[in-house]
C-alpha positions as CSV (number, residue, x, y, z in Angstrom):
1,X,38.6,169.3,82.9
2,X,40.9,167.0,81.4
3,X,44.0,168.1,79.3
4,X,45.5,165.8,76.7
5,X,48.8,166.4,74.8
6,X,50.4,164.3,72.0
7,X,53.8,164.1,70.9
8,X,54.9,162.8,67.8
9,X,58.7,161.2,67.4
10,X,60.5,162.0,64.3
11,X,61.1,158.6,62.6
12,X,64.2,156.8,63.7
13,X,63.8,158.1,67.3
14,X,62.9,155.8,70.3
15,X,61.4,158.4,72.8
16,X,61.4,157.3,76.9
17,X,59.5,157.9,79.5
18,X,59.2,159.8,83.0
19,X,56.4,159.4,85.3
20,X,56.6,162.3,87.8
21,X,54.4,160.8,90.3
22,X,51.3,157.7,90.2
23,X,48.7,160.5,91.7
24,X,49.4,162.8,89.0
25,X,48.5,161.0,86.2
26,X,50.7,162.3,84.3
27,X,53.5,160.7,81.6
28,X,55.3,162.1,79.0
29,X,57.3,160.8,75.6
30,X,60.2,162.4,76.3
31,X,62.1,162.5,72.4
32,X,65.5,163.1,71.3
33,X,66.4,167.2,71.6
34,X,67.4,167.3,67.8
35,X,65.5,169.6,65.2
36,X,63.7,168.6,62.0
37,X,65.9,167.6,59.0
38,X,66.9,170.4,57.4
39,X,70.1,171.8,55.0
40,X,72.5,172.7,57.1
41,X,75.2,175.9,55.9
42,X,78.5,176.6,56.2
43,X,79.9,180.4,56.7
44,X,82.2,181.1,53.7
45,X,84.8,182.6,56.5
46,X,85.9,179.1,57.3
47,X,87.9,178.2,53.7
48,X,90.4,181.0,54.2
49,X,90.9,180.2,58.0
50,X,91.8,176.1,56.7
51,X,93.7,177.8,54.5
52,X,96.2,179.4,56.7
53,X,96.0,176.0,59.3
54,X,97.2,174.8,56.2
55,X,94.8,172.5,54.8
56,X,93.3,171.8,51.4
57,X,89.4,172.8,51.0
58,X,88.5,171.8,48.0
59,X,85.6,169.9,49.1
60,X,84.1,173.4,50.3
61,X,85.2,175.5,47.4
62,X,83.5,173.4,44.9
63,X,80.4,173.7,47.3
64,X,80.9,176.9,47.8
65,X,81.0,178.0,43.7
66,X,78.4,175.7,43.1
67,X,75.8,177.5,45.4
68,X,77.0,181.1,43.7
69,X,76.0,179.8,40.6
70,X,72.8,178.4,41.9
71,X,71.8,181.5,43.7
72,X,72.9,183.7,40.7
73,X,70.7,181.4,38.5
74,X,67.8,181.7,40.8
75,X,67.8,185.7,41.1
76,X,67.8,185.6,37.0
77,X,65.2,183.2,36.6
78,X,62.8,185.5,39.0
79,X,62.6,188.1,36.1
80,X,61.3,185.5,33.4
81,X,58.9,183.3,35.1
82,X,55.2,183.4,34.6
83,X,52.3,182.3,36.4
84,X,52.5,178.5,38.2
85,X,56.4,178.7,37.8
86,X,56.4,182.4,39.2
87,X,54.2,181.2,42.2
88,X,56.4,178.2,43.3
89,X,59.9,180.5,43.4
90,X,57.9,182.8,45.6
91,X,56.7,179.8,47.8
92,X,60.2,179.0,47.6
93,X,62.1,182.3,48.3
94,X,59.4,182.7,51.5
95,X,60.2,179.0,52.8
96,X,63.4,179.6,52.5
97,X,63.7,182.9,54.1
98,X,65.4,185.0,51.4
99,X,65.3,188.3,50.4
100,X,64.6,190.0,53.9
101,X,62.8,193.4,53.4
102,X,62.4,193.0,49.8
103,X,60.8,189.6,50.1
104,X,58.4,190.6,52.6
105,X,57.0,193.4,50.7
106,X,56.6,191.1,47.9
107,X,54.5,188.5,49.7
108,X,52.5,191.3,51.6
109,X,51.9,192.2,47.9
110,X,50.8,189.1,46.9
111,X,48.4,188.3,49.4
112,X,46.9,191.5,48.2
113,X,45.8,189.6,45.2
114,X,48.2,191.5,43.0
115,X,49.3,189.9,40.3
116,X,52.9,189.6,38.9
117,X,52.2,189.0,35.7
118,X,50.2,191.9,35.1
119,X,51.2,194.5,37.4
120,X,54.2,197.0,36.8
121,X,54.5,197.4,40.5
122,X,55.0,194.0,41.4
123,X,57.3,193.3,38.2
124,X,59.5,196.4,39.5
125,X,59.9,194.9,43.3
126,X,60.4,191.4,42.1
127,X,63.4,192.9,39.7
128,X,64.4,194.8,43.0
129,X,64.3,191.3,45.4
130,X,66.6,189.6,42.0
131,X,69.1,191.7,42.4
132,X,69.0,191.9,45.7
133,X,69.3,188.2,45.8
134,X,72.2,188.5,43.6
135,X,74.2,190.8,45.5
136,X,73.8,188.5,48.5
137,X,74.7,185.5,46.7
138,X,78.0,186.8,46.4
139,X,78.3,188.9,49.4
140,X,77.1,186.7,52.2
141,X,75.9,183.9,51.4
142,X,76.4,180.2,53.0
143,X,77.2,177.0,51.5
144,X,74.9,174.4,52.1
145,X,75.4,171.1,53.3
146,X,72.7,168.7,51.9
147,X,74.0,165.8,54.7
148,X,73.5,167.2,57.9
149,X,72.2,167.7,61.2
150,X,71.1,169.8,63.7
151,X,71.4,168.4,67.4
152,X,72.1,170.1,70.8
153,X,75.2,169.6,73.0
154,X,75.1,167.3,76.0
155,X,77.5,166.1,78.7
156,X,79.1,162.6,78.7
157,X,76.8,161.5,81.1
158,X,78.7,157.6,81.5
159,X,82.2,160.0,82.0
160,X,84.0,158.0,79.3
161,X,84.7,159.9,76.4
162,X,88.6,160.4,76.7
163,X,90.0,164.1,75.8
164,X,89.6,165.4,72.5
165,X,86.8,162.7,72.1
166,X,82.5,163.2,70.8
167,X,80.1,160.8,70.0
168,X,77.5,161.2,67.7
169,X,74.9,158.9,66.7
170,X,72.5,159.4,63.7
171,X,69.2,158.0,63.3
172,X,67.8,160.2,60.3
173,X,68.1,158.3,56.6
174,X,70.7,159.1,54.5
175,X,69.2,160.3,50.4
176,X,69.5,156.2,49.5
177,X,67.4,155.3,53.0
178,X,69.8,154.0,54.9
179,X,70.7,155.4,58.3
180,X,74.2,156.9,59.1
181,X,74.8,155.1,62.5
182,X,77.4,156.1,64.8
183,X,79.5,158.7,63.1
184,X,83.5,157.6,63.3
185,X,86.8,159.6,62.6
186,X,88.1,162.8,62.6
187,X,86.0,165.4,62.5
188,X,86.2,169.4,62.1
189,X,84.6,171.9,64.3
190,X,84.7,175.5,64.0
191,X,83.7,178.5,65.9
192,X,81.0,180.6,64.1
193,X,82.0,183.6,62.8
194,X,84.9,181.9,62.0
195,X,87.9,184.3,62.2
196,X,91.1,182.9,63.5
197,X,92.7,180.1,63.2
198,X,92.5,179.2,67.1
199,X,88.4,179.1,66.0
200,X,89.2,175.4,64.2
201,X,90.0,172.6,65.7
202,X,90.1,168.8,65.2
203,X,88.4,166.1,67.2
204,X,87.9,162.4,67.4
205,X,84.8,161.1,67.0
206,X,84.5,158.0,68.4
207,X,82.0,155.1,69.5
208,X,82.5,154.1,73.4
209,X,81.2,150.3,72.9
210,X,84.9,149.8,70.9
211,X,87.0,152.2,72.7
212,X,85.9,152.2,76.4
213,X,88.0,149.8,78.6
214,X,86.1,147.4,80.3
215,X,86.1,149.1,83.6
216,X,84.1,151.7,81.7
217,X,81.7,149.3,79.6
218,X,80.7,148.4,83.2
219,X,80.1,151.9,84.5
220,X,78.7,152.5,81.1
221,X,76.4,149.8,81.1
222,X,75.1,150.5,85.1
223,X,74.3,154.2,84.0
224,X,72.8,155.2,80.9
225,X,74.0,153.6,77.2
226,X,74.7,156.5,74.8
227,X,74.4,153.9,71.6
228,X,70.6,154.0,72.4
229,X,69.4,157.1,74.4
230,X,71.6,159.7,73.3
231,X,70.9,159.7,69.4
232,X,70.9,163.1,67.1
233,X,72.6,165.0,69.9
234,X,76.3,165.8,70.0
235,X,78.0,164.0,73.2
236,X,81.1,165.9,74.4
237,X,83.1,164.5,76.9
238,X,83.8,165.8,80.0
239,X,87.9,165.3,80.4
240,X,89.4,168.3,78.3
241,X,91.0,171.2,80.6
242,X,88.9,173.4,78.0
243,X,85.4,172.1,77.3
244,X,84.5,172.1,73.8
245,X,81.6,174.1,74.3
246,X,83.5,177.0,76.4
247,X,85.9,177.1,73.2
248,X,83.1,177.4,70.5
249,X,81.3,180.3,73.1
């Protein structure tokens, strides 16, 4: 018999190919190891930790109370929707994986063809999942980060980041469709949970085609180009006495 499998590339991302061997007949698409686009989150623990390192979050606090309101809004609104409106925040709360226990009794209701409106039972456990919803919103919750990224960590594979350095290039669209590129700067990166304030750090992100000497462009250029294979994946180099990775566990 004959096995096909197809791969689809996310858009932005130019996949390359291995052939194992001509008498297998066999070739893969090979695609970037990065997730689909999704809000990334932030742990709350992170803006007293700054805090003591003595920096200034404000960024994240106004994130941070912006998403308490939002989930204290949501948890209210739950008691006084009605049909349509009451099906989409359920769709919602199940996409988005809230409400643990609570939730999944309420969907396995559901399914049973209950129906909110008109049933005591279900009105009583969606007024349960609201204020459970509530208490987690100011309990645990993260903040979210509409512009971000999920990618895996990978070696320098050319050897030329310096120490301290990453490189990260971006192919996904930013909200007004136009892609981030190569990311440039500091940057911050934290352990998660964040608890210390050894588990924050700062790092350079950098792009190797404007920083590399030319000794390096060369060696670069003979091995692999990280500008054009190694997109939505976070490049760490492989010059610090601590690896990066070893000191986020």
């Amino acid at each position: 018999g004959v096995a096909q499998m197809a791969l689809s590339p996310n858009q932005g991302q130019s996949p390359y190919v291995f052939r194992k061997d001509e008498s297998w007949k066999l070739e893969f698409a090979v695609c970037n190891y990065s997730k689909a686009r999704e809000c990334g989150k932030l742990n709350k623990q992170i803006i007293p930790v700054l805090e003591l390192r003595g920096m200034r979050p404000e960024t994240l606090n106004k994130l941070a109370e912006k998403a308490e309101v939002l989930a204290r809004d949501e948890s209210s609104k739950l008691l006084e929707l009605r049909g349509k409106d009451l099906e989409r925040m359920l769709r919602r709360i199940a996409s988005d994986n809230h409400g643990g226990q609570a939730a999944d009794v309420l969907r396995a209701i559901k399914e049973g063809g209950f129906d909110a409106n008109t049933e005591p039972h279900l009105r009583s456990q969606l007024h349960m999942l609201a204020k459970q919803m509530r208490r987690e919103a100011v309990q645990r919750f993260r903040i979210p980060i509409e512009k971000s990224m999920k990618g895996m960590f990978v070696p320098d594979p050319t050897n030329t980041l310096k120490e301290g350095e990453i490189f990260v290039h971006v192919t996904r669209q930013g909200p007004d469709d136009t892609p981030y590129g190569t990311i440039e700067g500091t940057v911050l990166v934290y352990q998660s949970p964040c608890l210390l304030e050894s588990d924050v750090m700062k790092l350079r992100a950098v792009d190797p085609r404007l920083t590399a000497s030319i000794e390096e462009k060369h060696l670069a250029e003979a091995g692999i180009d990280m500008s054009r294979y190694l997109r939505d994946v976070i490049v760490l180099n492989r010059k610090d006495a601590v690896g990066i990775a070893s000191r986020l566990s």
